[in-house]
Legacy VTK file of the C-alpha trace (Angstrom):
# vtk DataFile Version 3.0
C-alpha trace
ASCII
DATASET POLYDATA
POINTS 72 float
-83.294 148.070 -63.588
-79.976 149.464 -62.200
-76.725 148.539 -63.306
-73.741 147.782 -60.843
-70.750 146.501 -60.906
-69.988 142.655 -60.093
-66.319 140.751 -59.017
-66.348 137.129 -58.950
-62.923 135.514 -58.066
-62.155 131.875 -57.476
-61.019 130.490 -54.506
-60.387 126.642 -54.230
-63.918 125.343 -55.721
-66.473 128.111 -54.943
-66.940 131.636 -56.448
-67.096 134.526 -54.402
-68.711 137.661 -55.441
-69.539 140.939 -54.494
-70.741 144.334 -55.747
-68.278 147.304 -55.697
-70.655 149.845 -55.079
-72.826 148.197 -52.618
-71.061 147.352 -49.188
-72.613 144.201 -47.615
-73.838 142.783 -51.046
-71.782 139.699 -51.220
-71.880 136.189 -51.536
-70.581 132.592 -52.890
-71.468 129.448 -55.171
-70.439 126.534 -55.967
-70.543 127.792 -59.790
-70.263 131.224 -61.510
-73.597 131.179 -62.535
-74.810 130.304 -58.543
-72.627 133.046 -57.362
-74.487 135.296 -59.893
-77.836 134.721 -58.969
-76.856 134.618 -55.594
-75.499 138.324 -55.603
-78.859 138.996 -57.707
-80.910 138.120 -54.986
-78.353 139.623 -52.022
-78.435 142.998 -53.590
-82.108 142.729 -54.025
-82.506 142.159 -50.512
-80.170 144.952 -49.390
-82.010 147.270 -51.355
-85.376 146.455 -50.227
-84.509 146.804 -46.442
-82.519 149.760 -47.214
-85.496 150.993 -48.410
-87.731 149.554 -45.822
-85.282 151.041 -43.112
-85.604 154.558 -44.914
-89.054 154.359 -44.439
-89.829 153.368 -41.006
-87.097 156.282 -39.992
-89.110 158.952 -42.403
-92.638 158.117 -41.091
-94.634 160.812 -39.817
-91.857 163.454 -41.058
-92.483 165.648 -43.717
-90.385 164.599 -46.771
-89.521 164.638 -50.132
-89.200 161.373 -52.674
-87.915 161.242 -55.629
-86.059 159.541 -58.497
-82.271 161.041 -58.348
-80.647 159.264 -62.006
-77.011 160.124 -61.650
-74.722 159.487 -64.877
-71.027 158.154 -63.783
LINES 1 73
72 0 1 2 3 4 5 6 7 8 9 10 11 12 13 14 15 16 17 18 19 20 21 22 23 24 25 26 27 28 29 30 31 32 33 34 35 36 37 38 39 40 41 42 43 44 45 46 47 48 49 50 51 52 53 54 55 56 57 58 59 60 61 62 63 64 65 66 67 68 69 70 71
């Protein structure tokens, strides 16, 4: 599980949120709690094409993979 960092502001009736250290991952609801899960599941999806990108690109290479924990 990673931790990142989430900003929800209120505009009119809808939340919109996004995550500071992920460009793209953003999103609304009609609720803070739907904006939540709905950033949930957009930085999931970034992550796993990121990753599926990554991939694709490093086939056939030789590489390295590995865990990189950073402490900020």
């Amino acid at each position: 599980m990673e931790k990142f960092t989430a900003v929800f502001e209120q505009e009119g009736e809808w939340w919109l949120g996004y995550i500071e250290e992920l460009p793209g991952a953003n999103t609304q609801g009609r609720t803070l709690e739907e904006a939540r899960e709905n950033l949930k599941e957009a930085v999931k999806l970034i992550i796993d094409a990121n990753r599926e990108l990554a991939r694709r690109e490093t086939q056939g290479k030789t590489i390295i993979r590995e865990e990189l924990l950073v402490a900020v």
